[in-house]
C-alpha positions as CSV (number, residue, x, y, z in Angstrom):
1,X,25.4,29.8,6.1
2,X,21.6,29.9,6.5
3,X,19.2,29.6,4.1
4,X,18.1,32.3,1.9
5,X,14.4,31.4,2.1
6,X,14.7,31.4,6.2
7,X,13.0,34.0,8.4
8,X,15.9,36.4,10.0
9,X,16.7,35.8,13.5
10,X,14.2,37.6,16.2
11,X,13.3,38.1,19.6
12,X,14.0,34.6,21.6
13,X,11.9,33.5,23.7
14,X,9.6,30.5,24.2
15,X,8.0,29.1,20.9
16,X,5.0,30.5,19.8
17,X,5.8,33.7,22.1
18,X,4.9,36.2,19.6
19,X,8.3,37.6,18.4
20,X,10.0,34.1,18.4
21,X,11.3,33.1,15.2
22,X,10.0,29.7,13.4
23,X,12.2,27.1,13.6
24,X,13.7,26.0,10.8
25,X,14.8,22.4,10.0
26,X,17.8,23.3,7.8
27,X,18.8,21.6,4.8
28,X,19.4,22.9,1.4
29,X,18.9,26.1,0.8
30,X,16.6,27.4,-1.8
31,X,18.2,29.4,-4.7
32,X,18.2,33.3,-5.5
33,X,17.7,33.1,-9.0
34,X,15.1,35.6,-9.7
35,X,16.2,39.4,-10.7
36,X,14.4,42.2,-9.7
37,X,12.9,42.5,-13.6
38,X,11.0,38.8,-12.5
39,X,10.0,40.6,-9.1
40,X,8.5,43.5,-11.3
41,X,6.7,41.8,-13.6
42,X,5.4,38.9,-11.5
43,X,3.9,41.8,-9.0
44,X,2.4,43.7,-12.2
45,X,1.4,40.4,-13.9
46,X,-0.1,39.0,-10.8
47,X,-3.1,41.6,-10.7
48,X,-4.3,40.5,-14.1
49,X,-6.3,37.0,-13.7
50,X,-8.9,35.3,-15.6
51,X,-11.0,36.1,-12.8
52,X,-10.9,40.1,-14.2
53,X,-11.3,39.3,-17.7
54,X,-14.3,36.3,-17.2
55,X,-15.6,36.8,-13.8
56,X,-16.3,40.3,-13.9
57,X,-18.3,40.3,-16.5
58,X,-21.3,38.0,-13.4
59,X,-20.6,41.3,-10.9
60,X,-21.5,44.0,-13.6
61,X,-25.1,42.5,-14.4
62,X,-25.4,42.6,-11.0
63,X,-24.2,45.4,-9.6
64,X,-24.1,47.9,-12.9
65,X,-21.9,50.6,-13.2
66,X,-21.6,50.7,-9.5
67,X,-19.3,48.1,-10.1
68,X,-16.6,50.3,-10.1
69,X,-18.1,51.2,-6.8
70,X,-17.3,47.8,-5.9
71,X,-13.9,47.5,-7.2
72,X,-12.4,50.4,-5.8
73,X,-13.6,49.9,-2.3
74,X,-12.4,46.1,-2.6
75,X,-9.6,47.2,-3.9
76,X,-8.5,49.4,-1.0
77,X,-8.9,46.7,1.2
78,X,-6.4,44.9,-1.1
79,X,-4.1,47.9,-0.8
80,X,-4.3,47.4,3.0
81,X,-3.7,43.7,2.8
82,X,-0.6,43.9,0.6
83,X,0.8,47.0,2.6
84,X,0.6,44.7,5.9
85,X,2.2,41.7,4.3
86,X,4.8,43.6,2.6
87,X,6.0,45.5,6.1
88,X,6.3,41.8,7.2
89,X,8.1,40.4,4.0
90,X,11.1,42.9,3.8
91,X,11.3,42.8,7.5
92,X,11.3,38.8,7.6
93,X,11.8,37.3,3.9
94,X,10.7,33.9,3.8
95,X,9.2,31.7,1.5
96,X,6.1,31.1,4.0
97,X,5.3,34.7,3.5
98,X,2.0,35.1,5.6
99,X,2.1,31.5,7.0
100,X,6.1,32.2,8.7
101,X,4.7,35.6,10.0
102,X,1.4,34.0,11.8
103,X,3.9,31.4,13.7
104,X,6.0,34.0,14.4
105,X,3.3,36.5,16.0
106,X,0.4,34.6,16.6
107,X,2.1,31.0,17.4
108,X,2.7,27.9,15.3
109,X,-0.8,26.6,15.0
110,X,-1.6,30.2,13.2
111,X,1.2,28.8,10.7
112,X,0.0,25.9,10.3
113,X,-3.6,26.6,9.4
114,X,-2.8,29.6,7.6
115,X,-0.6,27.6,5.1
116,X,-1.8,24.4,4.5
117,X,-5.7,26.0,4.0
118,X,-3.5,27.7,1.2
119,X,-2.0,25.2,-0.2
120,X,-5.3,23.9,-0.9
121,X,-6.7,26.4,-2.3
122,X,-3.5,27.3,-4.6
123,X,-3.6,23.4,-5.2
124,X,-7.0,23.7,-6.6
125,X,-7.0,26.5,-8.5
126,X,-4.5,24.8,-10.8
127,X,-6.5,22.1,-11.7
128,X,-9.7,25.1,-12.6
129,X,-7.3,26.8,-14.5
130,X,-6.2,24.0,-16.3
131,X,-9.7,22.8,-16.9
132,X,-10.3,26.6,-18.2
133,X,-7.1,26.5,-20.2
134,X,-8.4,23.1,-21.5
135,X,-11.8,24.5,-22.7
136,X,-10.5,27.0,-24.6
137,X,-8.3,24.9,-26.7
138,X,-10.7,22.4,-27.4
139,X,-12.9,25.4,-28.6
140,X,-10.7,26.2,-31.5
141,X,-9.4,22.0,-31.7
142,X,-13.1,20.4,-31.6
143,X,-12.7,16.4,-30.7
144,X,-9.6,16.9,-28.5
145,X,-10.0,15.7,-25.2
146,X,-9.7,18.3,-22.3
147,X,-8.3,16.0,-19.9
148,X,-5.5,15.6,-22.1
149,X,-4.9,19.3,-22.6
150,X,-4.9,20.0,-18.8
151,X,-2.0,16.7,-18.4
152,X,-0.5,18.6,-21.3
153,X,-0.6,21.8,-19.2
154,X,0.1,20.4,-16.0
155,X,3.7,18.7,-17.3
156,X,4.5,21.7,-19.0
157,X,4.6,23.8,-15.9
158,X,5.5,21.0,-13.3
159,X,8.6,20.4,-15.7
160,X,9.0,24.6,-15.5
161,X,8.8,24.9,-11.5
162,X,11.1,21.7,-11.1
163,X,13.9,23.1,-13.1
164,X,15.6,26.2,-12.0
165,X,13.6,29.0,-10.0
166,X,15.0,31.3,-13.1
167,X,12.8,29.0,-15.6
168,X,9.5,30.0,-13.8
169,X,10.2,33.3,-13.5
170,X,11.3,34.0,-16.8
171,X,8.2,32.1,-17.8
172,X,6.4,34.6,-15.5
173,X,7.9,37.2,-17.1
174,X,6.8,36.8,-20.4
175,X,3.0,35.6,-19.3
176,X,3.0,39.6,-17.8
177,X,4.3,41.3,-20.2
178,X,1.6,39.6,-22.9
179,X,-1.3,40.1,-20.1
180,X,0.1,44.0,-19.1
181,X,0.4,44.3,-22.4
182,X,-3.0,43.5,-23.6
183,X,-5.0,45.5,-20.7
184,X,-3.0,48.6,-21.7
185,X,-3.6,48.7,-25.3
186,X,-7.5,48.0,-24.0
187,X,-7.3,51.2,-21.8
188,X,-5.9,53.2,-24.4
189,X,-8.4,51.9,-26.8
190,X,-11.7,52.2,-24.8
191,X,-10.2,55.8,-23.8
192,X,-9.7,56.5,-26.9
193,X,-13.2,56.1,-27.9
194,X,-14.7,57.7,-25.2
195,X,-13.4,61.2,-26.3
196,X,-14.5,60.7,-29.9
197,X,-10.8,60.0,-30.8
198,X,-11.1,56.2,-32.0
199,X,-11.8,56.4,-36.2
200,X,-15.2,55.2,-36.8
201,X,-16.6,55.1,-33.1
202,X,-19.4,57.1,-31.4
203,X,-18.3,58.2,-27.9
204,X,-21.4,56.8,-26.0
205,X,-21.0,59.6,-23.1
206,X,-22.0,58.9,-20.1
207,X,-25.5,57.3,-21.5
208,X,-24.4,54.1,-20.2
209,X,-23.6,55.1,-16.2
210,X,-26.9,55.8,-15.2
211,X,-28.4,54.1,-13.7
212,X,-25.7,53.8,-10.7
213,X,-27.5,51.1,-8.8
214,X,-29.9,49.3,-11.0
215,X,-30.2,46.1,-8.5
216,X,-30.1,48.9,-5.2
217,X,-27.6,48.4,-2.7
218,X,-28.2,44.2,-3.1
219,X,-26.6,44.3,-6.2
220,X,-23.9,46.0,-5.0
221,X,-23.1,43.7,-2.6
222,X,-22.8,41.2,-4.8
223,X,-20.5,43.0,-7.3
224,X,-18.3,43.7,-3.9
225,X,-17.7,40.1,-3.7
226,X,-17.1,38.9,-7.1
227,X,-14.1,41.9,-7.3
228,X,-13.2,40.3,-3.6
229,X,-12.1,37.5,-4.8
230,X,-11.0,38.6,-8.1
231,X,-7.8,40.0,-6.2
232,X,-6.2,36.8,-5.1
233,X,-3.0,35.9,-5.9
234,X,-1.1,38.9,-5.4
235,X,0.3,37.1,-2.3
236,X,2.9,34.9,-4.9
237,X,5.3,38.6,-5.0
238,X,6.1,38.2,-1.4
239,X,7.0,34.3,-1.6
240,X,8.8,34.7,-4.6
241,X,10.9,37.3,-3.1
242,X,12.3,35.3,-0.6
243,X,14.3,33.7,-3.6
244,X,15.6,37.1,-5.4
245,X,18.5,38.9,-5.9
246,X,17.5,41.8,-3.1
247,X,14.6,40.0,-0.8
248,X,14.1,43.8,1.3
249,X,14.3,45.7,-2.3
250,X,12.0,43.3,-4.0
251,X,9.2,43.6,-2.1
252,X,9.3,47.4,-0.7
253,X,9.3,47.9,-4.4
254,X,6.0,45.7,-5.7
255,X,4.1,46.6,-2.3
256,X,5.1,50.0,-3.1
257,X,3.7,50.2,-6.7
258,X,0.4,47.9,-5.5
259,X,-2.1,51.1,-5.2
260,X,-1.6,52.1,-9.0
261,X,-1.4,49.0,-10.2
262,X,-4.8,48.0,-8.8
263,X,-6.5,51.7,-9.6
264,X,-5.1,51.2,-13.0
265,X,-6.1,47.9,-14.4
266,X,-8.9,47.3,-12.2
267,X,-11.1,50.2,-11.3
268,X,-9.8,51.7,-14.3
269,X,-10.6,49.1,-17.0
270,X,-13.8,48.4,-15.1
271,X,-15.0,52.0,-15.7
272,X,-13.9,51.6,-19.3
273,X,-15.9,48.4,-19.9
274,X,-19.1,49.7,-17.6
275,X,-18.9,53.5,-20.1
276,X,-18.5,51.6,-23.3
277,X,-21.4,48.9,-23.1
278,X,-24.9,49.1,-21.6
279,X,-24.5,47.0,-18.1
280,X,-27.4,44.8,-18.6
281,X,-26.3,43.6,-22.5
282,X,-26.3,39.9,-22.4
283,X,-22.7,40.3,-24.3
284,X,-21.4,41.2,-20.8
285,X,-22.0,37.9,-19.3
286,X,-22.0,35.3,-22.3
287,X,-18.9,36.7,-24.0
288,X,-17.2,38.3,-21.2
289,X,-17.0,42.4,-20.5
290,X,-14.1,42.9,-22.6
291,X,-14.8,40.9,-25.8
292,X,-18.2,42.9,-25.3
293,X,-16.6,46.3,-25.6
294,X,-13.9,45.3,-28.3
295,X,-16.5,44.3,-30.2
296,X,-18.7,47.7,-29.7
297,X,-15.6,49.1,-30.8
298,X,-15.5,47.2,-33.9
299,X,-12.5,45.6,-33.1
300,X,-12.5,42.4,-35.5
301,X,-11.9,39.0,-34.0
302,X,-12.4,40.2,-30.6
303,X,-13.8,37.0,-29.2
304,X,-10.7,35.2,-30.7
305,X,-8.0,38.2,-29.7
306,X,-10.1,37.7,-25.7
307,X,-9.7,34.1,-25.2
308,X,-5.7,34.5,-26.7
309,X,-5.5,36.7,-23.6
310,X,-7.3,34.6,-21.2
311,X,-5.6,31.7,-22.1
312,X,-2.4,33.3,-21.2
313,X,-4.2,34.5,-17.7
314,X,-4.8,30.7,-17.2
315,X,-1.4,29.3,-18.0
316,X,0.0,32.1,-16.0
317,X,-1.6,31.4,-12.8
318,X,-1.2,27.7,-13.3
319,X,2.7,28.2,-13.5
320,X,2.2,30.5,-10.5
321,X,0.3,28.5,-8.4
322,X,2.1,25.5,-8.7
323,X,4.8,28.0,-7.8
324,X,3.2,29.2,-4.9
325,X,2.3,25.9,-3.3
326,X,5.4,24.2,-3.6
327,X,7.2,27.0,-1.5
328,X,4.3,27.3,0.9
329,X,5.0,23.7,1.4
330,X,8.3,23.8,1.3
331,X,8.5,26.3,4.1
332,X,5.5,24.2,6.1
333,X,8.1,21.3,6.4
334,X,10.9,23.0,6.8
335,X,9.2,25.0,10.2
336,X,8.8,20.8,11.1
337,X,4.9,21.4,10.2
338,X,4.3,18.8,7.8
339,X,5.9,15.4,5.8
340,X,9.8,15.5,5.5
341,X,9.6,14.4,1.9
342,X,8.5,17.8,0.8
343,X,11.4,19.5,2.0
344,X,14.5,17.9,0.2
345,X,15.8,20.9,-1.8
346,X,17.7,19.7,-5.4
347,X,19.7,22.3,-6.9
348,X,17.6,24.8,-5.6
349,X,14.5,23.9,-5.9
350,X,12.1,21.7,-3.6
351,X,11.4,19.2,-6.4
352,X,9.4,16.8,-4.4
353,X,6.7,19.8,-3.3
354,X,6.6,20.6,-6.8
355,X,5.4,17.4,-7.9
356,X,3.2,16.9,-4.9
357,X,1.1,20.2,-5.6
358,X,1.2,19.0,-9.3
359,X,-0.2,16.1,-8.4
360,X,-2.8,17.3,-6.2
361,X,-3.6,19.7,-8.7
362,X,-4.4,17.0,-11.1
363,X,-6.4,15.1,-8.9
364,X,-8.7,17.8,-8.7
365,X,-9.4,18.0,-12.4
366,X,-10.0,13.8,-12.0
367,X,-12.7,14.9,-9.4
368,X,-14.4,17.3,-11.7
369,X,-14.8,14.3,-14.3
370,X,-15.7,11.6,-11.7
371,X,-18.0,13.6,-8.8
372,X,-18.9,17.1,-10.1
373,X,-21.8,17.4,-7.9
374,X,-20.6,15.9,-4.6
375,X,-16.7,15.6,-4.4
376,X,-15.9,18.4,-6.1
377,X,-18.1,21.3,-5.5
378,X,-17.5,20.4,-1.5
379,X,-13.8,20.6,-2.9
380,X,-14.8,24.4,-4.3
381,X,-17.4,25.7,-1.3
382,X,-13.9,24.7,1.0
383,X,-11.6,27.0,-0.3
384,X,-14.5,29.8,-1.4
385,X,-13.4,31.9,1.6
386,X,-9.6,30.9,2.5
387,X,-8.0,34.2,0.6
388,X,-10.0,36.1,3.4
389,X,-8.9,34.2,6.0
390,X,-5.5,34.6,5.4
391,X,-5.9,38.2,5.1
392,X,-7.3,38.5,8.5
393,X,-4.2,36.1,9.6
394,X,-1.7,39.1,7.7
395,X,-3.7,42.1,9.7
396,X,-3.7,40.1,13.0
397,X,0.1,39.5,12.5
398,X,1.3,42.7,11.6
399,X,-0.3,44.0,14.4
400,X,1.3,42.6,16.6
401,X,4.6,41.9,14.6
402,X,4.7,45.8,14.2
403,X,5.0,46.8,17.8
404,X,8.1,44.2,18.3
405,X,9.8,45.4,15.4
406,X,9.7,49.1,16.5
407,X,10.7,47.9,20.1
408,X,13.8,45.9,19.3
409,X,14.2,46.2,15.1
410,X,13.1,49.6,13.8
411,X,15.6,49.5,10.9
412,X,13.8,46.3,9.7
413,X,10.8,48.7,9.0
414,X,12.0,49.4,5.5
415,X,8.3,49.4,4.3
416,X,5.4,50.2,7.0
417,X,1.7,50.4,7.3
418,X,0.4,53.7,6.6
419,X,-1.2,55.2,9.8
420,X,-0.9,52.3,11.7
421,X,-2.4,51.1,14.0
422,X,-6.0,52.8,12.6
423,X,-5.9,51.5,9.1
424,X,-5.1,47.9,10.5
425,X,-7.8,47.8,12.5
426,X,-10.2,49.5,9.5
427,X,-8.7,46.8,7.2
428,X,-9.8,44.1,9.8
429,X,-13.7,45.7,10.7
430,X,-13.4,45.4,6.7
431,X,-13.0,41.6,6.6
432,X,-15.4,41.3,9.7
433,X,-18.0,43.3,7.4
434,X,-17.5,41.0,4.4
435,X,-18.0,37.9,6.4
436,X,-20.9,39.3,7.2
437,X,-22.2,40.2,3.8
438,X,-21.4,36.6,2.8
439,X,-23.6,35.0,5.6
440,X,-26.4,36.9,3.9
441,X,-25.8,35.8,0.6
442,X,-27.0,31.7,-0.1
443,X,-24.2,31.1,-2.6
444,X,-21.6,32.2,-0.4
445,X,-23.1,31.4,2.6
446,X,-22.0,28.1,1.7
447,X,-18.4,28.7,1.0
448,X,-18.1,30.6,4.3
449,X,-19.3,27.8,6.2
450,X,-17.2,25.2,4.8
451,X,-13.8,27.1,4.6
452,X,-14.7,28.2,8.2
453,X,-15.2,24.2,9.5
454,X,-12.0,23.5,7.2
455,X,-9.9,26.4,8.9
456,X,-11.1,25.3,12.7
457,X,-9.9,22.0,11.7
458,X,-6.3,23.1,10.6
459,X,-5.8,25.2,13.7
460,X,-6.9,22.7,16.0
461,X,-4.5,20.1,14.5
462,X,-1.9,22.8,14.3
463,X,-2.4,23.4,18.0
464,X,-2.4,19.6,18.5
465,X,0.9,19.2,17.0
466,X,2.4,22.5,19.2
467,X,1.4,21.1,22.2
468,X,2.8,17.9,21.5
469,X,6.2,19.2,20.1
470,X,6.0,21.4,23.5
471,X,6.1,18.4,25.3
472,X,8.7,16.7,23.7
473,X,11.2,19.6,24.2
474,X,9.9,19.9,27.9
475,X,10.5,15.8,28.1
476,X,13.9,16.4,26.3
């Protein structure tokens, strides 16, 4: 019986002929214990990150209220993104996700460098996460040490992922329903008093929108990037469906639901925050955008009620990521793209690529102690532009993953690209365009440089190790 998590079976041919399917090492299968209520809420919870409640608050003093601008564009390239990957993921459910689909169309070294560059990056962001988590804490228990919260945090949810894949995505659950639950009572809040509804607020009008570009189109462009990146993560739906009850019905559904999703509790909440308070207070940046406008709203405890949320925000994407990485992994090794070890499957679960991406997780946190200013920030500028790369890895795939599928597998095509191929190659001339902006910019300059020499690096290995394994068949 083959493996839940496996890609289904394609066009044969010779490997990394695009069409050929990945091949798979076998072993024990991964488990299908997530419902389609986990699916749901991991898809809905997934679009609310720290990043949105912290990190907005640097692109609106930047950009102004044309950060809405900036969100809204951004997050139609999202749209496009997710539409791609999901026309991929209920045609081919696999716990690579985008990594399975770049062997598959592009060749294996597309796989390779697509996934492990990801792994990184989902491997690092648990350790900032728990480091956030961490300072939080320590801000209400003064004298605590954060290293010890973040080993707290760090067994917590490496004990979570190595039980049952039910355990993390009831945990997942939960972590949603809090965060979806918290943005919506802030929309309805911040709506409310902007009509003059909300007992003992002044609606402010739209006193606060103009100006539209305060900083000119510069400012914009920065704003752009911050909501760029604010967006990653909402690539965990499509792996995680790969273990569900209904892969095909899982993600048609969260792809499906992506464009309101994103409109609501991004551009929406964004245009909330920007109406309510004046964009250049200095509340925006040093509390945050949303404590800011609870408190105009004379909400009390705001600060307090903010960090309850983002600490949630953190824990969640921690639990996720580890999540993430350890079937990324998983799915590396089992496509004979990485160590063995990492692909031994216990009831379910890949328990050793659990504990590896733990691990590595923590490692990073050590690095922010012992080399902040070397080590680590060459650790951060490497994987400042990796969500972007494997976006343009998902639109090069699809493209030509779309073409096959019509050919030889149109009933597979249970979710497709709108107006394809148009919007595929406007998604990509997008990418091309933000590349471009971040070569202008010094800070991200940077990070575009180093993820760039880190992703050459992958690919060439990866196209090392296909030319070798070439060979050995050919020698066989």
């Amino acid at each position: 019986m083959p493996s839940p998590s496996t890609e289904t079976p394609g066009t044969p041919g010779a490997p990394g002929t695009p069409g050929t399917p990945p091949r798979e090492q076998g072993g024990a299968p991964l488990s299908h214990g997530l419902k389609q209520r986990h699916l749901s809420m991991i898809a809905l919870g997934g679009v609310i990150g720290a990043g949105l409640f912290v990190g907005s608050g640097a692109g609106i003093a930047a950009a102004g209220p044309s950060i809405v601008i900036a969100y809204a564009l951004s997050g139609l390239l999202v749209m496009l993104v997710m539409r791609m990957l999901g026309e991929m993921s209920a045609a081919y459910p696999s716990s690579g996700s985008f990594s399975a689909h770049a062997e598959r169309a592009i060749g294996p070294w597309a796989g390779f460098a697509s996934g492990w560059a990801y792994w990184v990056l989902l491997c690092t962001a648990v350790g900032l996460e728990g480091i956030g988590a961490a300072k939080i804490v320590t801000g209400w228990l003064p004298g605590t040490p954060e290293w010890a919260w973040v080993a707290l945090f760090m067994v917590m949810f490496c004990a979570t992922n190595l039980a049952a894949v039910k355990k993390f995505g009831e945990f997942e659950f939960w972590f949603a329903a809090l965060k979806v639950g918290a943005i919506s009572l802030f929309l309805v809040l911040g709506v409310l008093a902007l009509t003059g509804v909300l007992p003992g607020t002044d609606s402010p009008g739209t006193s606060h929108l103009t100006p539209l570009l305060p900083n000119g189109g510069e400012g914009l462009v920065i704003g752009l990037l911050a909501s760029l990146f604010a967006y990653g993560g909402l690539e965990t739906v499509t792996i995680a469906a790969a273990e569900s009850e209904n892969p095909v019905k899982g993600v048609a559904s969260a792809v499906r639901t992506a464009m309101w999703r994103i409109a609501l509790f991004y551009v929406g909440s964004m245009a909330v925050v920007v109406a309510l308070v004046p964009w250049d207070s200095p509340a925006v940046v040093e509390q945050g955008p949303y404590v800011a406008a609870l408190e105009r709203l004379g909400i009390p405890g705001a600060g307090q009620l903010m960090n309850v949320v983002v600490l949630v925000a953190l824990l969640s994407a921690m639990n996720a990521n580890i999540y993430g990485a350890s079937r990324i992994g998983y799915s590396l090794v089992q496509r004979g793209q990485g160590p063995k070890v990492l692909g031994r499957v216990s009831a379910g679960v890949p328990r050793i690529a659990v504990l590896a991406s733990s691990v590595f997780g923590f490692l990073c946190v050590l690095l922010s102690y012992w080399r902040p200013d070397d080590v680590f920030s060459w650790l951060l500028n490497m994987i400042g532009a990796v969500i972007l790369i494997v976006w343009i890895f998902i639109a090069v795939s699809q493209l030509r993953l779309r073409r096959i599928l019509e050919r030889e597998a149109p009933e597979k095509l249970v979710v497709r690209m709108w107006a394809f191929p148009a919007l595929t190659w406007i998604a990509l001339a997008g990418m091309a365009a933000v590349f471009v902006l971040m070569a202008r910019e010094p800070d991200t300059r940077v990070q575009l440089y180093s993820t760039g020499g880190m992703t050459v690096a992958l690919a060439a290995a990866g196209y090392a190790w296909q030319r070798s394994r070439a060979r050995t068949r050919t020698e066989g």
